[in-house]
C-alpha positions in Angstrom: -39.7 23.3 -38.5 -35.8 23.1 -39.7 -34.8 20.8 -37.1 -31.5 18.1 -37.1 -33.5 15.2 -36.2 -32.6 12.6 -38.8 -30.3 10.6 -36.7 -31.2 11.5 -32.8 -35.3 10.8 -33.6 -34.9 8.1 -35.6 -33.3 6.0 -33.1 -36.1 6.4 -30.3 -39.3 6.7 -32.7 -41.3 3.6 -33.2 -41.9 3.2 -37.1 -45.1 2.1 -38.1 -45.3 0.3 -41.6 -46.9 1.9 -44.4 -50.1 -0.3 -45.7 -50.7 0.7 -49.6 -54.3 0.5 -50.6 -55.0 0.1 -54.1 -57.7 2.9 -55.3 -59.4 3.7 -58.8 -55.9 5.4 -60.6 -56.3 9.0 -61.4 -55.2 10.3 -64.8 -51.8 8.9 -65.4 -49.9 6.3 -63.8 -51.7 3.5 -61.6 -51.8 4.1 -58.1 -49.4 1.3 -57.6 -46.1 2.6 -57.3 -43.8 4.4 -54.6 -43.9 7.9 -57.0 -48.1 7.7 -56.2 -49.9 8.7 -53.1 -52.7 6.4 -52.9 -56.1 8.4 -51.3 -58.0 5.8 -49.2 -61.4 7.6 -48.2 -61.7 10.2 -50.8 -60.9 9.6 -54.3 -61.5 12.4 -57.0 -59.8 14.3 -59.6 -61.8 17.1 -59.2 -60.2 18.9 -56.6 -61.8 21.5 -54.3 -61.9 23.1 -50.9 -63.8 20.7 -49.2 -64.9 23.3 -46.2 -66.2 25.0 -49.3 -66.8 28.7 -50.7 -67.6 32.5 -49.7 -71.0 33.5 -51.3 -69.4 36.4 -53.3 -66.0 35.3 -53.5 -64.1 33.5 -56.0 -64.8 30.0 -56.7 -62.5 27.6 -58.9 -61.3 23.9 -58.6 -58.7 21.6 -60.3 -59.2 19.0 -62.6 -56.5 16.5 -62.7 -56.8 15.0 -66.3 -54.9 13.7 -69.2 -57.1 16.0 -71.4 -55.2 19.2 -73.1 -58.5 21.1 -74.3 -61.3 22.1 -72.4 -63.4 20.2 -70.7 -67.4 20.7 -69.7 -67.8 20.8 -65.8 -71.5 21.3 -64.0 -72.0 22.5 -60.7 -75.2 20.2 -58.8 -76.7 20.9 -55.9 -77.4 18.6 -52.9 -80.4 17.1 -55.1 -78.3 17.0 -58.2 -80.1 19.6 -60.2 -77.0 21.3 -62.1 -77.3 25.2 -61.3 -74.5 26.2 -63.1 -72.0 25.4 -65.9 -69.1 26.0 -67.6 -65.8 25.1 -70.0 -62.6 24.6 -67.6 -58.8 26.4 -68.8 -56.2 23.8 -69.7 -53.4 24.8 -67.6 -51.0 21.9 -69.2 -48.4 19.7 -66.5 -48.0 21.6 -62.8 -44.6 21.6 -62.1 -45.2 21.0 -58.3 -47.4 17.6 -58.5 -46.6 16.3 -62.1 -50.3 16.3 -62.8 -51.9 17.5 -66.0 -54.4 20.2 -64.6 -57.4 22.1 -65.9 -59.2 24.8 -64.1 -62.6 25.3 -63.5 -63.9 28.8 -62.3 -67.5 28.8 -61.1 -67.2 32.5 -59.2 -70.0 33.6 -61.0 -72.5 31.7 -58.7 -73.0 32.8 -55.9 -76.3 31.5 -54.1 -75.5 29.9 -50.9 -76.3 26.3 -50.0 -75.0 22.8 -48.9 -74.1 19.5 -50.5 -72.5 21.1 -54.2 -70.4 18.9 -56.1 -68.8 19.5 -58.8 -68.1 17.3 -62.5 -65.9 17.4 -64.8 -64.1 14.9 -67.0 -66.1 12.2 -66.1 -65.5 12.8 -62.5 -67.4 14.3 -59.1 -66.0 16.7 -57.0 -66.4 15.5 -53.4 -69.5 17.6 -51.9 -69.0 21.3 -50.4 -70.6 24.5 -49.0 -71.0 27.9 -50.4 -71.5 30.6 -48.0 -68.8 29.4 -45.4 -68.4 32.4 -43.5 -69.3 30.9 -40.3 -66.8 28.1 -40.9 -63.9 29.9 -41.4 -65.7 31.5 -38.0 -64.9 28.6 -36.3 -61.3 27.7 -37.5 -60.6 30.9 -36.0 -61.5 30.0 -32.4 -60.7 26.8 -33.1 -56.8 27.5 -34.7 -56.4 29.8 -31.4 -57.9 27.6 -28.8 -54.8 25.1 -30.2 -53.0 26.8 -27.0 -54.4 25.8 -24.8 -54.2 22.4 -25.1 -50.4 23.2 -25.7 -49.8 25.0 -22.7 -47.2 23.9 -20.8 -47.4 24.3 -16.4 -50.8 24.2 -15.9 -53.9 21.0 -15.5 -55.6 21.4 -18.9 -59.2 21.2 -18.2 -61.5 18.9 -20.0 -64.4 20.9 -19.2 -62.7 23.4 -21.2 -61.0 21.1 -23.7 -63.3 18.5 -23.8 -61.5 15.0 -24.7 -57.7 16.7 -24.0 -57.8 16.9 -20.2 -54.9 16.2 -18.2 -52.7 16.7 -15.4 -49.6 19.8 -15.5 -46.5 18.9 -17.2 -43.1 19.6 -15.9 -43.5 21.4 -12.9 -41.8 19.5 -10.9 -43.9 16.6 -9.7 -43.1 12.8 -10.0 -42.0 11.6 -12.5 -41.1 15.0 -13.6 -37.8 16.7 -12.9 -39.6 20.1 -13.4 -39.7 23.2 -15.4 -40.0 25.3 -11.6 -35.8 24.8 -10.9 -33.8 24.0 -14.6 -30.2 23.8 -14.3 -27.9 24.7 -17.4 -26.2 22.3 -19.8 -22.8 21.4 -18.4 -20.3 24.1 -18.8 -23.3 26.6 -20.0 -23.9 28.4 -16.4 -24.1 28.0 -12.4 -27.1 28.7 -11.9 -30.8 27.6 -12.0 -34.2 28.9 -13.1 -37.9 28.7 -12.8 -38.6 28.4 -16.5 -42.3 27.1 -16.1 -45.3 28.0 -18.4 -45.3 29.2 -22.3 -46.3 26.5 -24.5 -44.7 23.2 -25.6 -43.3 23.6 -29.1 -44.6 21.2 -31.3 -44.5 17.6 -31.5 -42.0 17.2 -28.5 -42.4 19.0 -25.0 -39.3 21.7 -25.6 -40.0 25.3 -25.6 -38.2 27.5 -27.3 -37.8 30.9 -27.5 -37.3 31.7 -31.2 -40.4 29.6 -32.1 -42.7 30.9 -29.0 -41.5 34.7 -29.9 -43.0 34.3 -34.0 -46.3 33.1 -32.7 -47.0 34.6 -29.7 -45.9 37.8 -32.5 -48.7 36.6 -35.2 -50.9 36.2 -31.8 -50.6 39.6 -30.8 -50.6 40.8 -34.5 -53.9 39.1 -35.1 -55.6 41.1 -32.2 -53.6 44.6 -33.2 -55.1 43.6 -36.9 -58.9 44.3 -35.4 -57.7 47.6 -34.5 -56.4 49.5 -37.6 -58.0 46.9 -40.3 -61.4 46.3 -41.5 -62.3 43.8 -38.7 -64.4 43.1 -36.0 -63.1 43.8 -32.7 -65.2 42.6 -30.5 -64.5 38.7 -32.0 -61.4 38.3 -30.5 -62.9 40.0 -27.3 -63.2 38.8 -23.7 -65.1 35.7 -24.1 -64.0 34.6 -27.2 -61.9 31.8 -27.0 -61.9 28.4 -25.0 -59.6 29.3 -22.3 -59.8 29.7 -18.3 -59.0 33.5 -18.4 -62.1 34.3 -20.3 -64.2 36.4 -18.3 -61.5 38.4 -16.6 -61.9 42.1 -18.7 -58.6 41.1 -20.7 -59.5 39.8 -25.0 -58.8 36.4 -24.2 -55.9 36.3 -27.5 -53.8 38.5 -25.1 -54.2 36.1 -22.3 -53.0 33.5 -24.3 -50.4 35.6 -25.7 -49.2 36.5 -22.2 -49.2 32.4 -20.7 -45.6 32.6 -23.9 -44.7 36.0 -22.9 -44.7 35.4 -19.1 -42.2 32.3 -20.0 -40.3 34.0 -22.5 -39.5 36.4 -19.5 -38.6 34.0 -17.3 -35.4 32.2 -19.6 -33.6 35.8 -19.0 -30.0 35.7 -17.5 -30.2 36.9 -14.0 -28.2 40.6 -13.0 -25.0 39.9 -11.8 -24.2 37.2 -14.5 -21.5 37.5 -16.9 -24.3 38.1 -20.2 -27.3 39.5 -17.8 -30.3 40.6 -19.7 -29.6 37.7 -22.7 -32.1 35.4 -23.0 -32.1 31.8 -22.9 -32.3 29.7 -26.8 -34.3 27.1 -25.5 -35.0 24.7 -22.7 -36.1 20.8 -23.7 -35.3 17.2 -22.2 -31.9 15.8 -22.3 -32.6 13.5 -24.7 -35.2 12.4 -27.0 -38.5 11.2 -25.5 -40.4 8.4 -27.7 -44.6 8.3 -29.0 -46.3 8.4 -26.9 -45.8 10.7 -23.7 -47.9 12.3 -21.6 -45.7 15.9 -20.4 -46.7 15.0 -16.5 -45.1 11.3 -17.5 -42.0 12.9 -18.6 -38.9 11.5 -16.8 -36.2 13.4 -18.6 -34.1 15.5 -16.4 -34.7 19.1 -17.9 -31.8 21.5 -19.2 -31.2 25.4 -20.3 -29.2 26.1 -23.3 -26.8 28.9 -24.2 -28.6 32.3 -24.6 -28.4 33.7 -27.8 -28.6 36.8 -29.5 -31.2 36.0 -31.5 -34.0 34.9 -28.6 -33.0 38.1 -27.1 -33.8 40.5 -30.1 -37.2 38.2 -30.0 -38.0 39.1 -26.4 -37.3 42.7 -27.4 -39.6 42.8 -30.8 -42.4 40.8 -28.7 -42.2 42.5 -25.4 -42.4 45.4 -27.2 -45.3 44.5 -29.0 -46.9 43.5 -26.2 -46.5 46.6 -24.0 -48.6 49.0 -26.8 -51.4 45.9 -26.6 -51.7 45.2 -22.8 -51.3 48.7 -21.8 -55.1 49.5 -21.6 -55.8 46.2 -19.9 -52.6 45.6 -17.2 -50.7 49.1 -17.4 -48.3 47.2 -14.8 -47.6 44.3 -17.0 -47.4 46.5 -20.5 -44.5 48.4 -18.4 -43.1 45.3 -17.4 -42.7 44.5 -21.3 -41.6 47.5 -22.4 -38.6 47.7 -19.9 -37.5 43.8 -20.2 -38.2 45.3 -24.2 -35.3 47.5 -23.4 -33.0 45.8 -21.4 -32.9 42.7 -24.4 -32.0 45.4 -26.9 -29.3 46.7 -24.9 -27.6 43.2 -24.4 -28.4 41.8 -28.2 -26.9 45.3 -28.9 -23.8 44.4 -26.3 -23.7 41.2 -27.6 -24.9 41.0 -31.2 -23.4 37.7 -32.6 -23.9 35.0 -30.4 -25.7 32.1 -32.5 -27.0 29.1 -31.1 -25.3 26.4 -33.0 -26.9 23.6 -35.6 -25.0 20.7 -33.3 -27.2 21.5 -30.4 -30.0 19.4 -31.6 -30.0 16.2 -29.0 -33.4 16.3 -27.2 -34.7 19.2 -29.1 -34.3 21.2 -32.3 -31.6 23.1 -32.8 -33.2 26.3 -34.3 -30.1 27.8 -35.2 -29.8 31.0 -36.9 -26.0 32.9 -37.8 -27.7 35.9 -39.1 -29.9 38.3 -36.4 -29.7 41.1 -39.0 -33.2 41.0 -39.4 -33.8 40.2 -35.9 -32.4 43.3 -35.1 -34.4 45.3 -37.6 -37.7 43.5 -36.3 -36.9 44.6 -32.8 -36.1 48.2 -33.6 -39.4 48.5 -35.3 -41.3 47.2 -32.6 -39.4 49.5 -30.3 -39.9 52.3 -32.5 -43.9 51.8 -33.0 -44.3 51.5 -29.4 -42.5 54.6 -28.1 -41.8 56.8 -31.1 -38.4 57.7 -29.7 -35.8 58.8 -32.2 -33.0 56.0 -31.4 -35.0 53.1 -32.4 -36.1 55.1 -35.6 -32.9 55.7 -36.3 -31.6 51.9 -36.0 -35.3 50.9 -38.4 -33.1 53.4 -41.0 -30.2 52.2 -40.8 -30.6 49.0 -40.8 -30.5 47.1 -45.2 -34.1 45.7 -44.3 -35.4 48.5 -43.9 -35.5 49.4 -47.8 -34.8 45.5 -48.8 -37.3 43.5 -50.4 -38.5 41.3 -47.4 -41.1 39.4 -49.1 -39.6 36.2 -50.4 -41.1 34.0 -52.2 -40.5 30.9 -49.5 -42.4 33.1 -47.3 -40.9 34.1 -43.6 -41.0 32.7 -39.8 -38.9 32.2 -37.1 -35.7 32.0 -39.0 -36.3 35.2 -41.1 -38.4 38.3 -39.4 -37.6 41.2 -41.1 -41.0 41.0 -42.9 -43.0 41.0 -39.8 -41.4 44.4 -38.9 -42.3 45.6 -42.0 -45.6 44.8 -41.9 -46.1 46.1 -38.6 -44.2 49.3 -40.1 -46.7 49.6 -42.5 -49.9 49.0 -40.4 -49.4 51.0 -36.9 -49.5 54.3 -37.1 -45.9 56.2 -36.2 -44.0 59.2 -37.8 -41.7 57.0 -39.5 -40.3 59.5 -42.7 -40.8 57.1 -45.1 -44.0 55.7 -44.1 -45.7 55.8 -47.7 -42.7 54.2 -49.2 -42.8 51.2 -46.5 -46.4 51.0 -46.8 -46.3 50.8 -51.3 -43.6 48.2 -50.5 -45.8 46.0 -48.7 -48.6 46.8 -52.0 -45.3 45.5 -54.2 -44.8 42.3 -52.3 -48.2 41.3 -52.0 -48.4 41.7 -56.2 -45.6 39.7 -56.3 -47.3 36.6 -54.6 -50.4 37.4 -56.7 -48.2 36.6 -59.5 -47.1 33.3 -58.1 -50.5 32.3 -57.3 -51.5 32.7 -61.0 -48.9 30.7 -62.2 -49.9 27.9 -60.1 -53.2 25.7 -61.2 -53.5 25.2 -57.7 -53.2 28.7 -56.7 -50.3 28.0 -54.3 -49.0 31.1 -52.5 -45.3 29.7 -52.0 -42.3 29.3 -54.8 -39.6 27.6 -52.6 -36.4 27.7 -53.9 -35.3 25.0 -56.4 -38.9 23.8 -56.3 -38.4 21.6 -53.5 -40.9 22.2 -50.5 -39.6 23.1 -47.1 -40.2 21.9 -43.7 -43.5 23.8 -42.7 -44.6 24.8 -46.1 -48.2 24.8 -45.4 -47.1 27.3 -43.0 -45.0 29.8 -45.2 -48.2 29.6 -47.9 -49.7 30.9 -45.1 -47.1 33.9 -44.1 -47.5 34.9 -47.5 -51.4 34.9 -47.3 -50.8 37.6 -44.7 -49.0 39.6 -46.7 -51.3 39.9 -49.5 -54.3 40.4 -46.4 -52.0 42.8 -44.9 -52.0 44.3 -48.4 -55.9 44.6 -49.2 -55.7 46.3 -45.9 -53.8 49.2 -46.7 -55.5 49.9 -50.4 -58.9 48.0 -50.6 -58.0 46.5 -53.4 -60.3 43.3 -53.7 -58.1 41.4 -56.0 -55.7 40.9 -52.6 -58.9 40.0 -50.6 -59.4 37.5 -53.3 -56.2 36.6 -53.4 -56.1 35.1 -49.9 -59.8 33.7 -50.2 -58.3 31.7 -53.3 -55.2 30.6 -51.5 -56.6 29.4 -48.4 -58.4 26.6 -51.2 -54.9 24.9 -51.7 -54.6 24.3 -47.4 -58.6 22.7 -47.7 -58.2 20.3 -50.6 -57.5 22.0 -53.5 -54.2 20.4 -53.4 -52.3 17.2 -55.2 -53.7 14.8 -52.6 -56.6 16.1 -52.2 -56.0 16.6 -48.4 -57.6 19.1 -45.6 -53.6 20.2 -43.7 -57.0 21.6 -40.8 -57.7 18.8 -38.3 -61.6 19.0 -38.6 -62.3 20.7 -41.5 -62.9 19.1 -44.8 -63.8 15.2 -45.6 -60.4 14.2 -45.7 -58.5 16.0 -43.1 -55.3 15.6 -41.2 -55.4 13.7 -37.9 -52.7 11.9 -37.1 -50.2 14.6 -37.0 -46.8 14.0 -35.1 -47.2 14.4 -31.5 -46.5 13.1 -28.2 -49.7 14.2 -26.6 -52.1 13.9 -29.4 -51.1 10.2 -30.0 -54.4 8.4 -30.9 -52.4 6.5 -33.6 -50.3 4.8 -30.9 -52.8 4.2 -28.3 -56.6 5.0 -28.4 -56.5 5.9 -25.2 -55.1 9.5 -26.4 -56.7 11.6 -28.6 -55.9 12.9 -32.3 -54.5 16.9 -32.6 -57.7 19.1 -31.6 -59.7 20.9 -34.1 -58.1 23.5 -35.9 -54.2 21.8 -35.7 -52.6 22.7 -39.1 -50.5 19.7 -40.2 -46.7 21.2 -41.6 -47.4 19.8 -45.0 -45.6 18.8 -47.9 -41.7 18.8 -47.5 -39.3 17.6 -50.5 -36.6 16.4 -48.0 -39.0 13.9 -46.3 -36.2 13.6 -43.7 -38.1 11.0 -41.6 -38.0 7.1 -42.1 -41.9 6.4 -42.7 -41.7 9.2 -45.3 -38.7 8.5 -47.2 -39.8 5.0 -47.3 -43.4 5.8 -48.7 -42.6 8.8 -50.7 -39.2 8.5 -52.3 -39.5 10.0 -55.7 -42.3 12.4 -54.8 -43.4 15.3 -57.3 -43.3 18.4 -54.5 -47.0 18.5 -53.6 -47.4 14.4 -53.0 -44.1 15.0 -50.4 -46.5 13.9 -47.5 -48.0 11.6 -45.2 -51.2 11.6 -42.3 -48.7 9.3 -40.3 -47.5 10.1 -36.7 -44.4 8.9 -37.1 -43.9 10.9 -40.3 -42.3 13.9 -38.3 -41.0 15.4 -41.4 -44.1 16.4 -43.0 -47.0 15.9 -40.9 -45.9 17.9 -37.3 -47.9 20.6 -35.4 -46.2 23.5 -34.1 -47.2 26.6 -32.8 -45.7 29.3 -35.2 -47.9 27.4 -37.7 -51.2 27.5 -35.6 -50.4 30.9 -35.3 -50.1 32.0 -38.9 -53.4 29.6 -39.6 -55.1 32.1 -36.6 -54.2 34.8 -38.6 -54.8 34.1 -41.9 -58.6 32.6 -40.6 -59.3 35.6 -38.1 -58.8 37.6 -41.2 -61.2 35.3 -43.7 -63.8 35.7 -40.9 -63.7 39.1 -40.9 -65.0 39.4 -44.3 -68.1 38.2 -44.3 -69.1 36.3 -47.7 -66.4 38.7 -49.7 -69.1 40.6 -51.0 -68.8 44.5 -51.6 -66.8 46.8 -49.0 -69.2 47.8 -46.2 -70.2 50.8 -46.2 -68.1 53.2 -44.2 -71.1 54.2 -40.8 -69.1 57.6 -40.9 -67.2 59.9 -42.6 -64.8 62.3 -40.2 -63.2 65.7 -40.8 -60.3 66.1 -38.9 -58.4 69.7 -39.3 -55.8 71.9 -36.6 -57.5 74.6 -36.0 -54.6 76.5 -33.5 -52.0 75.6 -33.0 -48.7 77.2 -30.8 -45.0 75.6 -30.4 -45.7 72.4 -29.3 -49.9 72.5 -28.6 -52.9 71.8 -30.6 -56.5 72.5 -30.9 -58.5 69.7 -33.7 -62.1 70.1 -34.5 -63.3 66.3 -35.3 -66.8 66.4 -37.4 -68.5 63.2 -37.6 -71.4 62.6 -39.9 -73.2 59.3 -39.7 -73.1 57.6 -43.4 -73.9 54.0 -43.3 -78.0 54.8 -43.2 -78.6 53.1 -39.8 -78.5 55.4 -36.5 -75.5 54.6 -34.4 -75.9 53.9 -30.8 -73.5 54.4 -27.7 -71.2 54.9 -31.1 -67.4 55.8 -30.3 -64.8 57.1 -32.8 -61.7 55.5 -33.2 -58.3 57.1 -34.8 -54.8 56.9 -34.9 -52.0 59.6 -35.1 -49.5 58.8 -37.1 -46.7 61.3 -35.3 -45.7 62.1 -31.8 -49.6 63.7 -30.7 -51.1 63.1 -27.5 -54.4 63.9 -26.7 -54.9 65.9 -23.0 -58.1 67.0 -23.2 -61.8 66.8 -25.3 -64.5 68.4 -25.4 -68.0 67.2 -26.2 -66.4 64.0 -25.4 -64.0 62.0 -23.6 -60.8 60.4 -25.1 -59.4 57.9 -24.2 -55.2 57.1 -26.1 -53.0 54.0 -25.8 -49.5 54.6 -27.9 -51.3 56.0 -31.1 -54.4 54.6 -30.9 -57.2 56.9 -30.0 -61.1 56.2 -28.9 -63.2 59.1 -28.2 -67.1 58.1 -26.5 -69.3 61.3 -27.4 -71.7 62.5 -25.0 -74.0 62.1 -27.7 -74.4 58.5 -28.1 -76.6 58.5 -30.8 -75.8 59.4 -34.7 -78.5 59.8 -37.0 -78.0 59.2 -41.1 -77.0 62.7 -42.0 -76.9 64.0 -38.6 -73.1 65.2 -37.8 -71.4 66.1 -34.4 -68.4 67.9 -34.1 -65.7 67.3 -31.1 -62.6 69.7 -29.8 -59.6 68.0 -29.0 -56.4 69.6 -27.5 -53.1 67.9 -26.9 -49.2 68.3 -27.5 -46.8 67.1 -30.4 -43.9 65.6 -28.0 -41.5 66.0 -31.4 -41.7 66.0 -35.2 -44.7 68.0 -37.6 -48.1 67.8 -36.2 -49.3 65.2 -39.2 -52.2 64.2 -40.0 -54.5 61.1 -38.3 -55.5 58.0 -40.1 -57.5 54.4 -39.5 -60.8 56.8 -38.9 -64.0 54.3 -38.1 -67.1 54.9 -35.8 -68.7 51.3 -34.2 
């Protein structure tokens, strides 16, 4: 997270000295001086992803050496009979760690078991799994459970968060001055509002709206992904997740989704006010708070900053977003969305340039941002794809995004959205003209960070500018990972599925320090992350981050003073440290849970890697009649997958103005441009077909054709 912390934090944090421990050097220099990272626990220079492997997915793992030709490696099982071998691919010094690499690729094995190590050079891998489908199972629930334990306004249960109970922060009760009545900075406004809920940022208890707006987005998006991708709905389902809505006929990622939305509703400027409908930047204590804090111990008087335009374009993108979602679940609330959707657009539109400003950075982060731009465009698109009318469409035009190339390589977030509207462009159906164009674009960017993978030995997904690692770069590796998803989505193209498969290896291990950036997952993972509430460090009485935290990772700048006096010197990759009080590299934040959700949900979702399933239908869609603005479709279905479907429904998507007011030989059932239509024949036989009538209405625009066909 880009926050101005380096003189306001460093005057309230305790710093905790840095013990070196001398360890067996790798190849190179002794592990004695500042420039080297000593490992502790696990010492290797075979690096690999420590969770481990998909059965039929790719496989490779880094040798740090001083060798230059290659180099014998053998793959042992758990009793240390070798099952597979190979010659490794000198790949000469890695820019970003400094370390002379070699690369071993064992993707051609591909029987599952426990316990593999790997050798090489003289050297053991430490031991890993292959066939870790289930694993990447449970980061999933894990990385979205995170929110939980973040929320902010209600008890957290222990019985659902076993080990992180505790009482509600900051509504108001002593010692707290409350979230339920805020006043404004001095000067700011004369007025006061209940602000309580949505979930508490990161390592402090602020909550701001920029940052709540990207993941409650890359929430939202990982649900809408199990509806027009090759997923499995019913995973992020009621039930799913460790949370106390499950159970209440709502997929329990949308109630967490809707605990940030209901708050990001809640920071809007009251009617009657001189910039009505804005929306509040942020709201966070008056000052810094030190390590650690419970938020119910919290004595700081609580404040609202200046709305700006850039939370309110976030409220519209989100809200939007949120409306097409929630609509079959709470029709009331998806309204609710979609008109405080509106209303932000109209006053970001009244107002479009005011900025919150880098100076207001005492008590929280700043998150300033002077250039909405592609807020705006963000916002029109999720406008756009949730009511298809023609002025949003035309701002997605109009706006230089929209035919821009969005994918950078230092990845997007918070601070630069333009790519999430054009992935959602790309993905939910609409009657956007250039659809095919927006969705090859998407193809093109993904290619790009293909390209940057290869060029990295440690298949790193992320080219920052200059070379120097951001703040959060374990995070924008992981926005570019769901591009290249988003990518193998639209074409099938298994390289991209690959792609992500082999770039999730650099977040589990496969890295310079051999570290796991997943609380829980891997034998050397990160646990001490900076945090108030998840302060085991500082006092055992606390816990460490939950499983499933994503630590923010390597960052050149190493702003903090534990960092920059351990790692002064640091190749980019070794820019890091499992310290609390190194808030510079090792924080946990929200957006970044978020993107780790996504990018996980995703890896669960495809099994072992192996071959594309086999489709269980194939459909024929085709307009049969068709007068002014009505239509008559005949839908044949034939079952294809060789197993009979039962209590089977078809789901589609139009990808134009259509709406569907009557079936027959079924019922439908359409939210926005999604479709589901329940035969009255619930069973399909291989072979057997069924055919289905469907009338409705093209509100505007040619009658095109559907897409996103599948029968479950």
């Amino acid at each position: 997270m880009k926050r101005s912390l380096l003189i306001a934090a460093a005057a309230v944090l305790l710093v905790v000295p840095v013990t070196t421990i001398a360890t067996p050097a790798e190849a190179g220099p002794p592990c004695t001086t500042a420039r080297t990272l000593c490992l502790g626990d696990v010492n290797s220079r075979v690096r690999v992803n420590q969770v481990g492997y998909l059965t039929d997915g790719p496989k490779e793992a880094t040798v740090v050496t001083t060798k230059t030709t290659p180099l014998p490696w053998r793959l042992r099982d758990a009793a240390g009979t070798v099952v597979a071998r190979g010659s490794t691919t000198p790949r000469g010094v890695d820019a970003t760690s400094g370390q002379n690499v070699q690369t071993a690729d064992f993707s051609a094995y591909h029987i599952a078991g426990t316990g593999l190590t790997l050798a090489a050079d003289g050297d053991t891998s430490v031991p890993f799994d292959v066939g870790v489908n289930a694993a990447y199972e449970r980061m999933r629930v894990d990385a979205l459970s995170f929110f939980y334990t973040q929320r902010s306004g209600i008890k957290i249960l222990g019985s659902i968060a076993p080990g992180y109970g505790r009482a509600a922060g900051h509504l108001g009760v002593p010692p707290n001055r409350g979230d339920t009545d805020v006043p404004c900075q001095p000067g700011v406004c004369d007025y006061r509002l209940d602000v309580r809920g949505g979930w508490y940022d990161a390592g402090d208890q602020g909550k701001y709206v920029v940052n709540g707006a990207i993941a409650v987005y890359e929430l939202m998006s990982t649900f809408e992904h199990t509806k027009l991708a090759r997923a499995e709905p019913g995973r992020l389902g009621n039930g799913s997740l460790r949370i106390p809505e499950r159970g209440n006929g709502v997929p329990d990622i949308l109630d967490e989704a809707r605990w940030e939305l209901e708050f990001m509703l809640r920071m809007r400027v009251p009617a009657g006010q001189p910039l009505a409908g804005m929306v509040h930047h942020k709201v966070h204590d008056r000052a810094w708070t030190a390590l650690p804090l419970d938020p119910a111990a919290d004595p700081q008087p609580r404040e609202l900053h200046p709305p700006s335009t850039a939370a309110t374009l976030d409220l519209a993108a989100t809200a939007a977003q949120g409306a097409r979602l929630f609509q079959p679940y709470d029709g009331a609330f998806a309204a609710r969305l979609l008109a405080a959707a509106r209303n932000a657009w109209t006053a970001a539109a009244a107002h479009p340039a005011i900025y919150a400003p880098s100076s207001d950075n005492v008590g929280g982060g700043a998150y300033d941002d002077n250039d909405v731009s592609d807020e705006f465009y963000w916002a029109a698109a999720e406008l756009y794809l949730s009511t298809g009318e023609q002025a949003y469409r035309d701002a997605v035009m109009a706006s230089p995004w929209h035919t821009a190339d969005v994918f950078r390589p230092q990845g997007f977030g918070w601070q630069f959205t333009a790519t999430a509207g054009r992935l959602d462009l790309a993905t939910v159906p609409s009657a956007l003209p250039d659809r095919t164009r927006v969705r090859q674009s998407v193809a093109d960017g993904a290619k790009q960070y293909l390209a940057i993978m290869r060029a990295n030995p440690y298949d790193i997904a992320y080219a920052p500018l200059d070379g120097k690692f951001d703040w959060g770069s374990n995070d924008l590796v992981l926005s570019n990972l769901m591009v290249i998803a988003t990518a193998f989505d639209i074409t099938g193209d298994r390289q991209l599925r690959d792609g992500v498969v082999r770039g999730m290896d650099y977040l589990l291990g496969r890295n310079a320090l051999q570290q796991s950036y997943v609380t829980g997952f891997g034998a050397r993972s990160s646990h001490n992350q900076h945090s108030r509430m998840y302060a085991h460090q500082l006092d055992a009485a606390l816990p460490s981050p939950p499983a499933g935290s994503l630590a923010g990772g390597p960052n050149s700048s190493i702003q903090d003073p534990v960092a920059s006096n351990s790692l002064r010197g640091c190749a980019p990759q070794s820019c890091y440290i499992d310290d609390i009080q190194a808030w510079s590299t090792n924080e946990v934040a929200i957006n970044w849970n978020a993107t780790l959700a996504w990018v996980a949900s995703f890896l669960a979702d495809q099994g072992e890697a192996g071959p594309l399933p086999r489709p269980a239908c194939s459909v024929s869609y085709g307009v049969v009649f068709g007068f002014g603005h009505e239509f008559l479709a005949m839908v044949t279905v034939r079952g294809t997958s060789g197993q009979t479907l039962h209590d089977w429904k078809l789901r589609y998507a139009y990808t134009g103005t259509q709406t569907v007011t009557w079936a027959f030989n079924a019922t439908a059932r359409q939210t926005a441009a999604s479709v589901e239509v329940t035969p009255w024949h619930s069973r399909l036989r291989p072979g057997e077909s069924t055919t289905i009538l469907l009338a409705g209405r093209v509100d505007r625009g040619p009658d095109t054709a559907p897409a996103f066909f599948s029968c479950a």
